[in-house]
N, C-alpha and C positions, 0 to 999 in steps of 0.2 A: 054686371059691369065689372072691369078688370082695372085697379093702380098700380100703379110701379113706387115702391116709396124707393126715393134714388137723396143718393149724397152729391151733392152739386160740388162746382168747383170754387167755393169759395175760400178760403182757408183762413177763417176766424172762429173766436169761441162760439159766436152768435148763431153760426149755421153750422156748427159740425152739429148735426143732427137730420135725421132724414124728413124730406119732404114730398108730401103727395101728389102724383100728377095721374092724368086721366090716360087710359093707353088707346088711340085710335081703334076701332072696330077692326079696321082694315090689317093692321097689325098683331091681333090681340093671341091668333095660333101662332105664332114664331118669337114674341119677344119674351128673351129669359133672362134669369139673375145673373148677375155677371158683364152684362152689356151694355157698350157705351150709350147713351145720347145725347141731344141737342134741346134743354129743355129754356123755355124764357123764364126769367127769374129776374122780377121788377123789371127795369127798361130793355134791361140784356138778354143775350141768350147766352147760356155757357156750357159747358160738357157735364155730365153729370153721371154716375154708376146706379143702375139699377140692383137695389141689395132685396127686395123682397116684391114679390106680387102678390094681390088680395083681392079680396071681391069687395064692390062698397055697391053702397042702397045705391037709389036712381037720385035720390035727393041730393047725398052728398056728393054724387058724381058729377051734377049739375055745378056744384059749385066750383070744380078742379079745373087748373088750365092742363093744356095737352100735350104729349111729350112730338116736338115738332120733329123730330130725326132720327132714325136709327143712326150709328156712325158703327156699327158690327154687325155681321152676321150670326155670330157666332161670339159666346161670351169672353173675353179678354182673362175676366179672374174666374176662375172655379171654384165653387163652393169653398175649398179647402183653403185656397188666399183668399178669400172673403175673410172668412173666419180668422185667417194668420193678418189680414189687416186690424180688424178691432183689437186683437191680445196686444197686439205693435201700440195700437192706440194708448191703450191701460200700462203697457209697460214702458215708455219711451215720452206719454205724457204730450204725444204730438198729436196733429188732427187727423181724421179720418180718412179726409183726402189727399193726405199727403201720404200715409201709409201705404194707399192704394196707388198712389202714384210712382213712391218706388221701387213698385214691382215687377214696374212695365218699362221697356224700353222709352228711351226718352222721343222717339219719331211719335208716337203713339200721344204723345203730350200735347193739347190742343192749343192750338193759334188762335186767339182773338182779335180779329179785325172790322175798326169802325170805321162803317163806311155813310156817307150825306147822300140821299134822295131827293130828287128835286121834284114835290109834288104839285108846288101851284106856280103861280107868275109872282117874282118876286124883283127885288132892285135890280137895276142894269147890272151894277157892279159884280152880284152872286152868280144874274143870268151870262156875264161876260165868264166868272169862272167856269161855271158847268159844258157854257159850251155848246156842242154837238151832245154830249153825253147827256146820261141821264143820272148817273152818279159820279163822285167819287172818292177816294180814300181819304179820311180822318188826315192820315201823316201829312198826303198831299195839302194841306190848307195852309195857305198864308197866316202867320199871324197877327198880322194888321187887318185882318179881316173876323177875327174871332167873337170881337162884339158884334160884327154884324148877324152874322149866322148865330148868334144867341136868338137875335130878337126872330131872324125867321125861322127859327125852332119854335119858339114861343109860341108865332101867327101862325104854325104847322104850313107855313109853305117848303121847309124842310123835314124830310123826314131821319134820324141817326137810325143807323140798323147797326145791330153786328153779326158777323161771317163767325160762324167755329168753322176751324178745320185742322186735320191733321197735317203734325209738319211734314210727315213721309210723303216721297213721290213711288209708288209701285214702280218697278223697271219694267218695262214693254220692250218686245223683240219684234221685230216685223218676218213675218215668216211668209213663204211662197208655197203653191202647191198645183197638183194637177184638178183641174176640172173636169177632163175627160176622160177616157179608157185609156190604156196603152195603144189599142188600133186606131181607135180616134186620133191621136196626136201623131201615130205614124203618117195616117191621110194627109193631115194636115201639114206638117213639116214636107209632104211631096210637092205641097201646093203655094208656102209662102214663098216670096221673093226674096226676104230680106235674109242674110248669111246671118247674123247677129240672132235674129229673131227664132232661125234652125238650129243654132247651136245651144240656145236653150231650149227647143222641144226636144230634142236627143239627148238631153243631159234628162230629160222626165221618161223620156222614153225608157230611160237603163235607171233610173232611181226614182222609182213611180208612189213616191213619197215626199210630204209637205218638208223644206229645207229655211232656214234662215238666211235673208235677203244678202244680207252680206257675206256669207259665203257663197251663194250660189256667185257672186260679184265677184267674188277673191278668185275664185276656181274658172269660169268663165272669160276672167281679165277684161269684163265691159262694166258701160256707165248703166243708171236704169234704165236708160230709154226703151231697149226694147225689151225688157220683162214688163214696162207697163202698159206697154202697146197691145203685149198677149193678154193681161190683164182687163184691158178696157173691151178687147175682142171677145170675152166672155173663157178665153182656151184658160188663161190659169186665173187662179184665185189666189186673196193676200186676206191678210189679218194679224191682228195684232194678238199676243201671247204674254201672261206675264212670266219674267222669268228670276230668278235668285241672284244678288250681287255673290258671288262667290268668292271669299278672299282666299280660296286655300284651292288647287288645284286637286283632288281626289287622286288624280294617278298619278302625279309627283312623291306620293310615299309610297317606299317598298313596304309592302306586310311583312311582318315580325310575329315569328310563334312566340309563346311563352319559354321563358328559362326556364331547367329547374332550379328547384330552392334547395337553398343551404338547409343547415338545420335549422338554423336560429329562425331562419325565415318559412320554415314547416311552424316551427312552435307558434307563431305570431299569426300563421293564417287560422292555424285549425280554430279558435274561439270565434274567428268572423266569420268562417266556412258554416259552424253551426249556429250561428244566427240567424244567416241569410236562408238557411237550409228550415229553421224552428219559423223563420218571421217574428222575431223578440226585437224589442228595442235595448239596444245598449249601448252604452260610451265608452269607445276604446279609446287608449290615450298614448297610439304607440311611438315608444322613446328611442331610436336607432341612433348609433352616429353618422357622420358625413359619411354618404358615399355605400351604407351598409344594405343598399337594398330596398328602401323604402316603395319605391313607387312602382320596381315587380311585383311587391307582394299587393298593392295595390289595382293594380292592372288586373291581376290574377281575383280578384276579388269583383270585382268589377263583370269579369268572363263568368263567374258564377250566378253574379246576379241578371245578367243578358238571360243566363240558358233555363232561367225561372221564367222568362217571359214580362223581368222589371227592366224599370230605369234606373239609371246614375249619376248625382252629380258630384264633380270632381271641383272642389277650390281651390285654386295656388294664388300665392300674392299678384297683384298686379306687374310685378317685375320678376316676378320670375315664370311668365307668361311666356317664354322665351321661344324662339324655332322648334328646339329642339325639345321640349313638355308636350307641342303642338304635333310636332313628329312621332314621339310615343304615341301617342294616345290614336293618331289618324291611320300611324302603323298597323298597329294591333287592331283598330274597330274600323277603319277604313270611312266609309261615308255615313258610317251611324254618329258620330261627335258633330255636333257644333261645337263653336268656340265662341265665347263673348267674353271681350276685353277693350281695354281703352283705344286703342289703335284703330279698331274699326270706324268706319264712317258711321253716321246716325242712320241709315238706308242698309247697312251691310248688316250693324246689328238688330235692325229690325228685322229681315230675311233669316237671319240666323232665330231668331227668337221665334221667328213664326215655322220653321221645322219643326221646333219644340212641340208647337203648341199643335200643329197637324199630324203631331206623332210620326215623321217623318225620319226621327233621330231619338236614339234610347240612351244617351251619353253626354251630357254637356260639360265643356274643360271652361270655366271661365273666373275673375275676380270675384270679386265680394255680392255685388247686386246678382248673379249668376243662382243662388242659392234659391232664389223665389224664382227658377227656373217652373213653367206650368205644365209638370209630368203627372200625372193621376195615380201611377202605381210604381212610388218612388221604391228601391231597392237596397239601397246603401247611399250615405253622403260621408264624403271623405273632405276633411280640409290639411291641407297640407304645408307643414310650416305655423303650426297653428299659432305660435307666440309672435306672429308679423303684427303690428296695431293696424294694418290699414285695413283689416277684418274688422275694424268698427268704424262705420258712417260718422264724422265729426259735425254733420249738420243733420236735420232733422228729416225723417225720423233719426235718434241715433241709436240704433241700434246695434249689436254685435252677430256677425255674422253665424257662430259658435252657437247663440244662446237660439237663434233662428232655426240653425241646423239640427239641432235636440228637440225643436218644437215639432219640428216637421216628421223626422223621426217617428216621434210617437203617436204624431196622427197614422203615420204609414206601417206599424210597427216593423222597424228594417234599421239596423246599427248604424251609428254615427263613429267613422274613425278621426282623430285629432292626431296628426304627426307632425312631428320633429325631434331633432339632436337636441335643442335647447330649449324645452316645453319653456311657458308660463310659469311660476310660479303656482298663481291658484288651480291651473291645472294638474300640477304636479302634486298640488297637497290635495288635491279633489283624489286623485288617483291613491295616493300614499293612505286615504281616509274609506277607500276602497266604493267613492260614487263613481267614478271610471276605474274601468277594469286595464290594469297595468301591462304592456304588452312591451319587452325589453330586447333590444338588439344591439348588439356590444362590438362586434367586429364586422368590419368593412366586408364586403362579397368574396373578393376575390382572393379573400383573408392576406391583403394588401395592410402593412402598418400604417400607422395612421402618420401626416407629416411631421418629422422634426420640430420642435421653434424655438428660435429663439427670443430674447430679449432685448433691445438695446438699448442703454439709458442716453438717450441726449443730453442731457444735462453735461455728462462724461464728454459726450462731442463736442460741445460748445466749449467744456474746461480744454481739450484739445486743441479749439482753433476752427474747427471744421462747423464753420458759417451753414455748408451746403444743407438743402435737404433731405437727400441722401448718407445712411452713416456707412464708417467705412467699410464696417462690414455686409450692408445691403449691395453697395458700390461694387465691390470685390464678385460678390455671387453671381448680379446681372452682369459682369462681365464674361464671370466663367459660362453661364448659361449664352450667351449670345454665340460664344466659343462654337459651343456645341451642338447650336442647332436645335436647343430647346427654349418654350414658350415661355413669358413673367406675365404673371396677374401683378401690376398695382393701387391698390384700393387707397383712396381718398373719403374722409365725408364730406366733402364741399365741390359744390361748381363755383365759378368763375375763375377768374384770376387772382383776385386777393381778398381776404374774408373784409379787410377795411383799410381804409385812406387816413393816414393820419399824418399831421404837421410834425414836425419834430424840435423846433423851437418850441410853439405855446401848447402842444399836446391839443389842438383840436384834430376833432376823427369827425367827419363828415356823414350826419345822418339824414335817415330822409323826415321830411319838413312836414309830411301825415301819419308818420309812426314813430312809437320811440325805439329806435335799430338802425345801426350803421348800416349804410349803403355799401354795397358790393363791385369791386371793379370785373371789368371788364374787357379785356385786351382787344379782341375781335371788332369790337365795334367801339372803343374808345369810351365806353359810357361807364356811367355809375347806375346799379340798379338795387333796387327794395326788391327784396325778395316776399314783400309780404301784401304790397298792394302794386304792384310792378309800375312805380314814380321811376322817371330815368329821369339822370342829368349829364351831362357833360362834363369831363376833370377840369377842374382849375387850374392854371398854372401856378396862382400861389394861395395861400393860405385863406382864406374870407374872413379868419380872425385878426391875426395880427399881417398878412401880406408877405411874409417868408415864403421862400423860393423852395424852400425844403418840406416840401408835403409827398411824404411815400407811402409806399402800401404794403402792410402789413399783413401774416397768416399767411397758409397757402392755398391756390385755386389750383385748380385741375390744368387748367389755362397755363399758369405759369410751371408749374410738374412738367409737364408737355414739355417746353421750352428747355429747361432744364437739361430734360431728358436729352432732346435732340443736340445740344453744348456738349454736354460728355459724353454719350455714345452716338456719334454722328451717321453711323452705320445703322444702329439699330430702329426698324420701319416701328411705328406706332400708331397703336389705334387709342384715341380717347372718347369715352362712354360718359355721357353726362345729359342732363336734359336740354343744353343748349345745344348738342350735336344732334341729337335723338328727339330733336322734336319733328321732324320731316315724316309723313308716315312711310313705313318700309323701313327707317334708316337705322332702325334697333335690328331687324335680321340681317340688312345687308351688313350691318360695323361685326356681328357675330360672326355670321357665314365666314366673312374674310378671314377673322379670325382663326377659325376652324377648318380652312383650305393652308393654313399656314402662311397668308400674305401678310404676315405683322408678325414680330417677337413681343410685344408688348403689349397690353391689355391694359390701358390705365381709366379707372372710371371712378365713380361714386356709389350709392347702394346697390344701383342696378346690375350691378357684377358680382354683387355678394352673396348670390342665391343661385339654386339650379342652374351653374354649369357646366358642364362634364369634358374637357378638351382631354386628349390622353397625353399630349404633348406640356402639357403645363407641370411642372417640377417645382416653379421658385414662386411665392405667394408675399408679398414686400407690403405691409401696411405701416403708410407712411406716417399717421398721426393717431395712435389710439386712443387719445382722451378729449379729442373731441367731444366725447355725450357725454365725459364721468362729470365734467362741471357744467350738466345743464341744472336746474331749480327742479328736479321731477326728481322723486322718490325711487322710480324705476331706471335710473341712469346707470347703476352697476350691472345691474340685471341686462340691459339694452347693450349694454358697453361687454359682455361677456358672451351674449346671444350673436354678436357681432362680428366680432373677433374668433368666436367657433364655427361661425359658418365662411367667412371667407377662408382660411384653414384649408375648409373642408374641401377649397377646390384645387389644391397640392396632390399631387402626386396617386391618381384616383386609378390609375391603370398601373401597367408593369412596369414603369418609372418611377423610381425613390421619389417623398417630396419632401420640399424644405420650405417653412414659412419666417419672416424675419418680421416682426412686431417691435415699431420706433416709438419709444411714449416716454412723456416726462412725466410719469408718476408711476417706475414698474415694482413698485413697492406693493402697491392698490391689489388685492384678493381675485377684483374681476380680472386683472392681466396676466395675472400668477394663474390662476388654476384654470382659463381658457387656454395656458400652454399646456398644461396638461392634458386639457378635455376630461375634467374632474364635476361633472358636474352633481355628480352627487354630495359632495362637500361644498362646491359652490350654495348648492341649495340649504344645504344645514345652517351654514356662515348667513346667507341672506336673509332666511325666514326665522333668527334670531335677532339679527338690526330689526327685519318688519316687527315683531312681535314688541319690542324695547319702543318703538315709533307710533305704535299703534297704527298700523299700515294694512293693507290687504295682504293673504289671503286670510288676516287674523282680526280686521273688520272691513266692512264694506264701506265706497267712498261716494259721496254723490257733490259734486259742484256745482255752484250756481254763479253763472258768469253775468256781470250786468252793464252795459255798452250804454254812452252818451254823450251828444258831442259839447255838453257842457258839464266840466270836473262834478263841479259840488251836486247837480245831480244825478251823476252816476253814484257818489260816494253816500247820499241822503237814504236814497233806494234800498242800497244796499246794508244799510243798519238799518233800518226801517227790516227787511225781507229778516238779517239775523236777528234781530228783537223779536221779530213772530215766531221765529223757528226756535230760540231759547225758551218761549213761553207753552208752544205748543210737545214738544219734545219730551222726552222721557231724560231722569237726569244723566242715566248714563250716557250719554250720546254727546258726544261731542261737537261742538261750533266752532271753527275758526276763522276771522275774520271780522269785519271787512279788509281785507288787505288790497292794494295794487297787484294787477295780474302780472305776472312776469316782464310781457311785455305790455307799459301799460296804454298804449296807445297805438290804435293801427287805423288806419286810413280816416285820420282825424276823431277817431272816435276812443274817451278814455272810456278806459276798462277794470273794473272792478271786479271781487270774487269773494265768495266764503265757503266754507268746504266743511260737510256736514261726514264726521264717522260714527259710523253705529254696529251694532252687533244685530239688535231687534229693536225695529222701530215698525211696527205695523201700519199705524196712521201716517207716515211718512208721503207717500204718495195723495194723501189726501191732502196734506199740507201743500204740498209743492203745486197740485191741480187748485187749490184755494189762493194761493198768492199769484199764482198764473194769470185766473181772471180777474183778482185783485186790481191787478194792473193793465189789465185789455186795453181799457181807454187811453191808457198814455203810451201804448205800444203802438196806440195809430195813429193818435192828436200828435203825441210829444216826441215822439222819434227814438224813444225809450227799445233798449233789445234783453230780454231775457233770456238765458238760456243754461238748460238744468240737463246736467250728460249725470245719467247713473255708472258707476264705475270707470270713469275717463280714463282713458289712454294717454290726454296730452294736458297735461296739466296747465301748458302755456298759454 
C-alpha cells in the first residue's frame, strides 16, 4: 500500500510538518512528488503538496484518511524547487508552505469556500433560507441567523463542507470543423436551401480544416444561427479548445541578429562563453557603465546557452520591465521568451508560467518571483541591475532574489551573471575579495561620452529670489532643447502633488490618523492620501488645529512639476510617469511608446524612468530634487542616493546626440552628488565602505532585524526587550544588539512598531535563536494579534 506524506496548507508552527495520507488504489500509478491535492484535515479540506511517497503495512494504512483530489496532472514543483523550498525554509526562517507557495503563480493559489448542506428537516426559518436548493455559500448567510445554524450543525440537520479550488479560469475557444469529406459537403451545399447555411459549406469546402467560431463569424459577416444549424444536422462539428491569454503578439517584433562586440564587450563574454561551454558554476559581477553594452552581451550569452540545448532565466527590476527589454528579448528569441511581470492579469501569468513548465519556452524575461521559474536544464541566470532592492521579497518568505539565483546555479551547474553600472556594495567587495569573478566595461558602445552634468545649488536660487522649482539654468536648457526639437527626461522621487499640507500659522501638517506619516495631496482628485495603508481624506479649508485659512502644501509632486511645467513652457506636450497614471494596465507602454514616436518633449516621472530606457532623441536629463533619500534613517541612503543619480544620467545622450544632465540639490557638497557627476564609482566605493567599516555596517558585518508590530504600545515595546534580553543572553559577545528602538516609522495602519537590529561577523546559533523566540511566541501571534518579523540582511530598514 502507497502514502503521500504532503505539507498541507496550513501556515503555522504546529503543522509545518508533513502529514500522512492514504493514496486511493485507483490513483496510486500516476500520483507523484510535486502535485497538488485536496486532502481533509480536521473538519476542512485544504490544498496540500505531495513531498514524498512510501510504502506503509496494511495496518497502519488502515488507520490513514485518504487524499480526496488530485488538483495536477502533472507535478507543479520538481524535485529541484522541492528541495529550493525547504533551504528557503532554514534560510528565511518561514514555513514550508509558504516557500512552496511562492513559487507558483498566484492563479495556482487555492480558494477556500464554506459552503451549508441541508441534510435533514429543520426550522421553517433555515428551511425558508435554503429554499429550492440544496446548499448554500457560507458568505451568503444572514447574520441574525448564525446562532441558529449553530445549533442545526450541532443536530447535524446541517452539514458545513468546504470547496478548494483554483483561482484560474483556463481560457476556452470554441472552434468549428468539418464532419465530412470535401465531396460530402460539395453534395450537400448542392442540396441545402439556406444561402447563409452554403456560404459556410464553401467556406469548408476551400479550408477543410477545424477554424475558430469567431472568425469563421468575422469572415462570413453572419450571426450563429446557421453554423449551428449545420451543427445539429451532424455536417459540422464544435468544441471547445483551451487556448493561451497572450499579452504579447509574436509577429509584432521584428527579429534582430546579434551585434558585434566591442572589445571590452569580447573580454566580458569570453569567461561566460567558457562556462556555459565547461557547465561550472560561477558568479560573474559584470560592472559596465550606462549605456556600454550590457544586455548585448547578455543576449549573446543567452544564444549560447539555447544552442547547448539549455534554458534561461533573465531578471530585470519590476520597472524596468519596459516595451522595449520585452522587445529585445522577443526580437532576438521570437516565441521562445515568456515574460512574467506585475502587469499581467492572474490568468495571463499563469498561461505564461505554464509554457514554462511544458517546456514550450527556453527563456523567461521576468521580475523577482520569475527566478523559481520550473526549467529542469537551467543554463545561465542573469540579473540585471543587480543593486535594485526590489530583488528582495519584503514579506515572507523573504528572500533575496541573488542569493536564489546562486542556489539554483549550483544545483544546475551553469553561471550566474549579476550587472550594473552601480553594483551593491557587498557585491562589489564579494568581487574585489575575488568570490565573484570581476568582469569591467568602461565606455559606452558606441564610444559615445558619457553626459556632461552639472550641479546646481538651490540654496544659491532661493538667495537669488527664484521661489520656482526650476533653477535658472535647468530653465534656460529646456528651453534651448524645446528650440530644437529634442526630447527632456525629468526625474522626480515623489507622486502626488505635494509631499505634505501644512498650516502656516500653528505649523500643523496633516497626518494620517493609522500611521505616523503625513498625508500626501493630491490635485486630480482633490484628496489627501497615506501612502502607507491608502486612508484618504478630503482637504480642509482651514486648519483642524487652530481654524487658520492659511493651510498650504508643501514639497514637490509630480502633479504639481506637471502644472509648472505647462505655466512656463506652454508649448511644450508632456508626459508624466507615476503610479497614479500607470496604474491602468497597458498605460506604462502606451505613456512610453508616445514617448518614443516623439508625441511629447517631456518625460517627467518618478523611478520608473530611472532605469532601462534608451530614446536617441533625449539629450537633456533635469533631476529636480536629489536629496530626497540622502535624509532617509537607512545606512544605505548615499549609496541609493548615488546609484540613482547614475542611472538616470545614464539616460542622456545614448546615441549620436551630446548629452547634458542638470542635478538640483541642496546639499551638493555630499560625496554621493560630487562623484555620481563624475560616474567615479570606484572612489565612491572606497569613501563608502570606510563610513561602512567606522559604523559597523555591511559588507563588513552582517545585519538581521527583528521588527515587532502591536496595536497596544507597551506591548509592542515589552516584547521587544523581552526578544533583546534573550538575544544578549544567548549571543556571542562580539555581536552586537541595538535596541529596542521605535521603527522609523512607528506606527502604520494603527499598528505600533518596534525593532532591534542584531550585527554580527559569526554568530552560528544565530538561526537557532531566532526559530526559538519564533515559537516562543506562536501563541500570541494567534491569541494576541502580536506580529513578528525577522528579515536577514534588510533592504528597508523602515
Amino acid at each position: 500500500m502507497k502514502a503521500a506524506r504532503i505539507i498541507v496548507d496550513v501556515p503555522a508552527r504546529q503543522t509545518d510538518r508533513p502529514f500522512d495520507y492514504k493514496i486511493p488504489s485507483k490513483w496510486e500509478a500516476f500520483v507523484q512528488v510535486g502535485m497538488r491535492v485536496i486532502v481533509p484535515f480536521g473538519p476542512r479540506k485544504l490544498q496540500g503538496f505531495i513531498i514524498d511517497i512510501r510504502e506503509v503495512e496494511e495496518s497502519e494504512n488502515m488507520k490513514l484518511k485518504e487524499v480526496e483530489e488530485l488538483l495536477d496532472l502533472t507535478p507543479v514543483l520538481n524535485e529541484e524547487l522541492l528541495g529550493l523550498g525547504f533551504w528557503l525554509k532554514e534560510e528565511t526562517l518561514c514555513f514550508t508552505i509558504s516557500a512552496f507557495q511562492a513559487m507558483l503563480p498566484a492563479a495556482i493559489k487555492s480558494v477556500y469556500q464554506k459552503r451549508l448542506i441541508l441534510r435533514n428537516e429543520t426550522s421553517n426559518e433555515l428551511q425558508t433560507l435554503f429554499g429550492e436548493k440544496d446548499s448554500i455559500a457560507w458568505k451568503d448567510l444572514p447574520e441574525a441567523l448564525y446562532r441558529a445554524v449553530k445549533a442545526a450543525i450541532a443536530a447535524e440537520e446541517i452539514e458545513v463542507v468546504y470547496d478548494v479550488r483554483d483561482r484560474v479560469q483556463r481560457k476556452k475557444q470554441r472552434v468549428i470543423g468539418p464532419a465530412a469529406s470535401k465531396r460530402a459537403l460539395e453534395e450537400l451545399a448542392a442540396s441545402v436551401r439556406s444561402a447563409k447555411q452554403q456560404d459556410v459549406l464553401y467556406y469548408f469546402i476551400e479550408n477543410h480544416q477545424e477554424v475558430a467560431a469567431h472568425t469563421l463569424k468575422e469572415e462570413l459577416s453572419m450571426t450563429d444561427a446557421p453554423i449551428k444549424a449545420l451543427v445539429k444536422k451532424g455536417i459540422l462539428y464544435e468544441k471547445e479548445i483551451e487556448v493561451y491569454r497572450n499579452p504579447y503578439d509574436d509577429e509584432q517584433f521584428e527579429r534582430t541578429k546579434p551585434f558585434p562586440l566591442t572589445v571590452e564587450q569580447q573580454a566580458a563574454i569570453a569567461p561566460i562563453l567558457s562556462t556555459i561551454e565547461n557547465e561550472q558554476q560561477r558568479t560573474f559581477l559584470m560592472y559596465g557603465v550606462t549605456g556600454s553594452g550590457k544586455t548585448e552581451v547578455y543576449l549573446q550569452s543567452i544564444e549560447a546557452v539555447l544552442q547547448k540545448g539549455k534554458e534561461a532565466i533573465m531578471l530585470v527590476p519590476e520597472i524596468s520591465l519596459t516595451p522595449q527589454m520585452v522587445e529585445r528579448f522577443k526580437g532576438r528569441f521570437g516565441s521562445q521568451v515568456a515574460v512574467l511581470h506585475s502587469a499581467l492579469s492572474a490568468g495571463e501569468k499563469y498561461d505564461e508560467w505554464r509554457k514554462i513548465q511544458r517546456k514550450e519556452v527556453r527563456v523567461v524575461v521576468g521580475a523577482r518571483s520569475a527566478v523559481f521559474a520550473p526549467f529542469e536544464n537551467l543554463g545561465i541566470i542573469i540579473i540585471d541591475e543587480e543593486h535594485e532592492s526590489s530583488y528582495k521579497q519584503e514579506d515572507n518568505p523573504r528572500y533575496h532574489a541573488r542569493d536564489v539565483a546562486i542556489r539554483r546555479s549550483e544545483y544546475h551547474h551553469c553561471p550566474v551573471i549579476l550587472g550594473s553600472a552601480t553594483p551593491t556594495l557587498e557585491s562589489f567587495a564579494r568581487a574585489s575579495k575575488g568570490v565573484y569573478e570581476l568582469l569591467t566595461m568602461t565606455k559606452r558602445m558606441n564610444e559615445q561620452a558619457l553626459p556632461s552634468v552639472e550641479i546646481v545649488d538651490m540654496r544659491e536660487e532661493l538667495r537669488k529670489g527664484n521661489r520656482s522649482m526650476f533653477s535658472t539654468l535647468l530653465h534656460e536648457k529646456i528651453a534651448d532643447r524645446l528650440q530644437k526639437q529634442e526630447q527632456i527626461v525629468l526625474f522626480l522621487n515623489r507622486r502626488g502633488h505635494s509631499t505634505f499640507v501644512m498650516c502656516r500659522d500653528c505649523g500643523y501638517v496633516m497626518q494620517c490618523p493609522h500611521c505616523d506619516i503625513s498625508l500626501t495631496y493630491h490635485r486630480a482628485t482633490q484628496r489627501l492620501k497615506c501612502h502607507y495603508c491608502s486612508h484618504e481624506e478630503f482637504l480642509p479649508k482651514d486648519c483642524p488645529a487652530c481654524q487658520s485659512q492659511y493651510i498650504r502644501f508643501f514639497g514637490t509632486g509630480t502633479q504639481k512639476v506637471e502644472e509648472e511645467l505647462t505655466k512656463l513652457f506652454p508649448q511644450a506636450r508632456v508626459i508624466r510617469m507615476d503610479v497614479d497614471t500607470t496604474s491602468k494596465k497597458g498605460a506604462h507602454e502606451k505613456l512610453l511608446t508616445a514617448f518614443g514616436q516623439r508625441k511629447a518633449d517631456i518625460l517627467l516621472g518618478t523611478q520608473m524612468i530611472a532605469k532601462g530606457l534608451d530614446f536617441p532623441n533625449v539629450t537633456l536629463v533635469g533631476v529636480l530634487t536629489a536629496d530626497t533619500m540622502l535624509h532617509l534613517p537607512d545606512f544605505r541612503a548615499s549609496e541609493k542616493t548615488y546609484q540613482l543619480l547614475t542611472q538616470v544620467s545614464g539616460r542622456a545622450g545614448r546615441h549620436h546626440l551630446p548629452g547634458e544632465v542638470v542635478i538640483q540639490t541642496y546639499t551638493p557638497e555630499h560625496y554621493s552628488v560630487q562623484l555620481a557627476k563624475k560616474q567615479q564609482y570606484d572612489t565612491f566605493f572606497e569613501q563608502e565602505m570606510h563610513i561602512r567599516k567606522l559604523h559597523q555596517y555591511p559588507p563588513y558585518y552582517y545585519l538581521t532585524l527583528i521588527t515587532v508590530s502591536h496595536p497596544n504600545l507597551l506591548q509592542a515595546v515589552q516584547v521587544t526587550e523581552k526578544i533583546a534580553a534573550m538575544l544578549r543572553q544567548k549571543c556571542t559577545p562580539q555581536t552586537i544588539i541595538l535596541g529596542p528602538v521605535a521603527s522609523p516609522i512607528a506606527r502604520v495602519k494603527d499598528r505600533y512598531r518596534y525593532q532591534c537590529m542584531i550585527k554580527y561577523k559569526r554568530e552560528p546559533g544565530l538561526k537557532e535563536v531566532l526559530r526559538f523566540i519564533n515559537e516562543h511566541y506562536q501563541t500570541a501571534m494567534i491569541k494576541e494579534q502580536l506580529q513578528i518579523s525577522i528579515d536577514f540582511n534588510p533592504t528597508m530598514l523602515m
